[in-house]
C-alpha positions as CSV (number, residue, x, y, z in Angstrom):
1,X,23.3,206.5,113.5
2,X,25.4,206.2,116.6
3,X,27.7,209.4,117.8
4,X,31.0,208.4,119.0
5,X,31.8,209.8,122.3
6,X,34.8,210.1,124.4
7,X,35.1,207.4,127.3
8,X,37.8,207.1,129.5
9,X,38.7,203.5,127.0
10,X,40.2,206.1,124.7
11,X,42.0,208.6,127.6
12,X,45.0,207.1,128.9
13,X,45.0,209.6,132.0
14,X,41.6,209.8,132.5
15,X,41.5,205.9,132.6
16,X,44.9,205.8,134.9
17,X,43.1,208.6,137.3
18,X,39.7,206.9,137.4
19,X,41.3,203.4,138.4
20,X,43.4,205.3,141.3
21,X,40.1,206.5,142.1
22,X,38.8,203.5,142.6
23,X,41.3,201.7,144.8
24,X,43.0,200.0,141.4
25,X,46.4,199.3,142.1
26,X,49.2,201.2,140.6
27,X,51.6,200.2,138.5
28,X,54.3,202.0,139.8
29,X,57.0,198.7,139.6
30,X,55.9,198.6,135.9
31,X,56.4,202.3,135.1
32,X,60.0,202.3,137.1
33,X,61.6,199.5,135.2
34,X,60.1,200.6,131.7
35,X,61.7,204.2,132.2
36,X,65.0,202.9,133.3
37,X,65.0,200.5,130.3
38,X,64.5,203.1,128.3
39,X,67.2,205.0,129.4
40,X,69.2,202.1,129.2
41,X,68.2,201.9,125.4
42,X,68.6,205.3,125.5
43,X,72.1,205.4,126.3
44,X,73.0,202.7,123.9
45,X,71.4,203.7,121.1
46,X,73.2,207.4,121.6
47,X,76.9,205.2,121.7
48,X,75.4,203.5,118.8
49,X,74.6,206.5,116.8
50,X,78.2,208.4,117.8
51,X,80.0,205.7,116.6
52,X,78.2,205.1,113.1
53,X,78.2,208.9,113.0
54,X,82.4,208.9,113.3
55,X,82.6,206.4,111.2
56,X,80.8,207.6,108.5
57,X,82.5,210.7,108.8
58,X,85.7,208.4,108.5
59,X,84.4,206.4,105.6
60,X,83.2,209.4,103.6
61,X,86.3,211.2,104.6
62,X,83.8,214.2,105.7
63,X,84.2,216.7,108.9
64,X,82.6,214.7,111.9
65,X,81.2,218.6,112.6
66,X,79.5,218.0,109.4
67,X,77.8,214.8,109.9
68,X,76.9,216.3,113.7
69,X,75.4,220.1,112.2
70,X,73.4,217.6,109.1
71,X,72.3,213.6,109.6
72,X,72.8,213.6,113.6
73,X,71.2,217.3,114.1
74,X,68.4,215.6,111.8
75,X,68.2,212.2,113.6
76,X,67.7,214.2,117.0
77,X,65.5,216.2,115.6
78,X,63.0,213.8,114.4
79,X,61.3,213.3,117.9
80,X,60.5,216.5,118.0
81,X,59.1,217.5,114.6
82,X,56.7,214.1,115.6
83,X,55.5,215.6,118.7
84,X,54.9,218.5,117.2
85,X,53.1,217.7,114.7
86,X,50.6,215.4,116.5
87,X,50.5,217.9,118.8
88,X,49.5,220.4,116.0
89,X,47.1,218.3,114.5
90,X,45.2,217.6,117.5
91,X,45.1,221.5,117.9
92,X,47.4,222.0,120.7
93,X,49.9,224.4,119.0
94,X,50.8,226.1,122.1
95,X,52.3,222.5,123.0
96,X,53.6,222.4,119.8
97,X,55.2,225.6,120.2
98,X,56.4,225.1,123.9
99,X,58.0,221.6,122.8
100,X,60.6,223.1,120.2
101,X,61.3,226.2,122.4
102,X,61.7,224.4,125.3
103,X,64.1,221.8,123.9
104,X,65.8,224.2,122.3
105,X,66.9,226.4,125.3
106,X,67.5,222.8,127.3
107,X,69.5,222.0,124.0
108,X,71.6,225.5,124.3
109,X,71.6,225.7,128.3
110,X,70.9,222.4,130.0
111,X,73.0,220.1,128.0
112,X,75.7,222.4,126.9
113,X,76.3,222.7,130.9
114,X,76.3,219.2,131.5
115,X,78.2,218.3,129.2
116,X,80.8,221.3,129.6
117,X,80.6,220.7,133.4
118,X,81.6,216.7,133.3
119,X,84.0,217.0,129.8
120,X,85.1,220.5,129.0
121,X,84.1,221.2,125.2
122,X,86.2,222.5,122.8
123,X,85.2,224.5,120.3
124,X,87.0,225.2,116.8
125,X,86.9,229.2,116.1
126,X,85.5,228.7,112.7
127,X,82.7,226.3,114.1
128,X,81.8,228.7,117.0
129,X,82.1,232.1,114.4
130,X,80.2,230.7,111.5
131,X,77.6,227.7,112.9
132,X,76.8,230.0,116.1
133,X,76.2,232.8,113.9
134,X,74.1,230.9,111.9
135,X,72.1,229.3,115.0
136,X,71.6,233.1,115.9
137,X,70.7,234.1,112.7
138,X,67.9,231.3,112.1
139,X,66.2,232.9,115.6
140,X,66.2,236.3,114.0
141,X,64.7,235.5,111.1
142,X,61.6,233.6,112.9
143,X,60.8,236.4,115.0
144,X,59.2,238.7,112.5
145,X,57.5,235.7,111.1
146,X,56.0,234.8,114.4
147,X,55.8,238.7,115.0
148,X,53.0,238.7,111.9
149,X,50.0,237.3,114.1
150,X,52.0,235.2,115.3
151,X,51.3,232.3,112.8
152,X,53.4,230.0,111.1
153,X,51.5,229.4,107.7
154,X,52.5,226.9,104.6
155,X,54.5,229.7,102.6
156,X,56.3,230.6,105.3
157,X,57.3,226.5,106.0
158,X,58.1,226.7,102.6
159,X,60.1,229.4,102.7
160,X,62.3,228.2,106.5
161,X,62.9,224.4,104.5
162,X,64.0,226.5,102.1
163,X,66.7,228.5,104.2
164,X,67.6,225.0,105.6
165,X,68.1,223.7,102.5
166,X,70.4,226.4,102.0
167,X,72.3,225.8,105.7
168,X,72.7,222.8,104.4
169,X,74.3,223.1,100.9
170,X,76.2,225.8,102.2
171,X,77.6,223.5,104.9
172,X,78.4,220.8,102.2
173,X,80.3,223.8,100.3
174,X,82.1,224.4,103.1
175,X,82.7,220.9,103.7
176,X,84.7,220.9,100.4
């Protein structure tokens, strides 16, 4: 019967420090053009994903502020719920935690100010009275379920998909 034990094979960090440590060369040259492919990627995918977005609004003869608050709200959401969740299962929920509050005030701060500072962003009154409310409302209700031991359990999962699934059909009501 053989134990399985951690090595630095299975550690990507540990194996990246241990190599510096050993006078490896880096791979700095590697890492530079991989990140600025991916943004390049990046970037194209996001015009790619605004223009099927408009034009399925277009084809479906739907609000684009519909397809943006339901399938592209979704899409950039997806990431996130991922991380979280591996994150999660490997039993780092602070991580987990720290992930979706983080991008969320980047989401609400950061890239609202960008964007606002290099295009300024209109806002339609209805969009701002309703969908902000609703954006403040969805933080209200998690506090007192965080507030309860601060623990996010299946029921209470259940019970936000639920009030999404509500956000949602309301916003297809709305939609008309």
């Amino acid at each position: 019967f053989t134990e399985w034990r951690r090595t630095t094979d299975h550690s990507v960090a540990e194996g990246c420090a241990l190599a510096r440590m050993q006078g490896a060369p880096t791979h700095e040259v590697a890492g530079l053009f991989l990140l600025l492919l991916g943004l390049i990627l990046l970037g194209l995918g996001a015009h790619f994903a605004v223009a099927g977005a408009v034009s399925l609004a277009h084809a479906l003869n739907i609000k684009e502020a519909f397809v943006g608050l339901t399938i592209m709200a979704l899409g950039l959401s997806l990431p996130k719920m991922i991380a979280m969740l591996v994150a999660t299962a490997r039993g780092h929920t602070d991580l987990a935690a720290g992930c979706l509050i983080g991008a969320s005030v980047v989401d609400l701060l950061f890239v609202l100010g960008v964007v606002s500072t290099v295009t300024p962003l209109t806002v339609s009154p209805v969009f701002a009275l309703i969908d902000v409310t609703v954006m403040a409302a969805a933080s209200v209700i998690l506090l007192p379920l965080l507030a309860m031991r601060w623990r996010l359990s299946r029921p209470r999962g259940i019970m936000l998909l639920a009030a999404y699934a509500c956000h949602v059909a309301f916003l297809a009501w709305r939609q008309g």
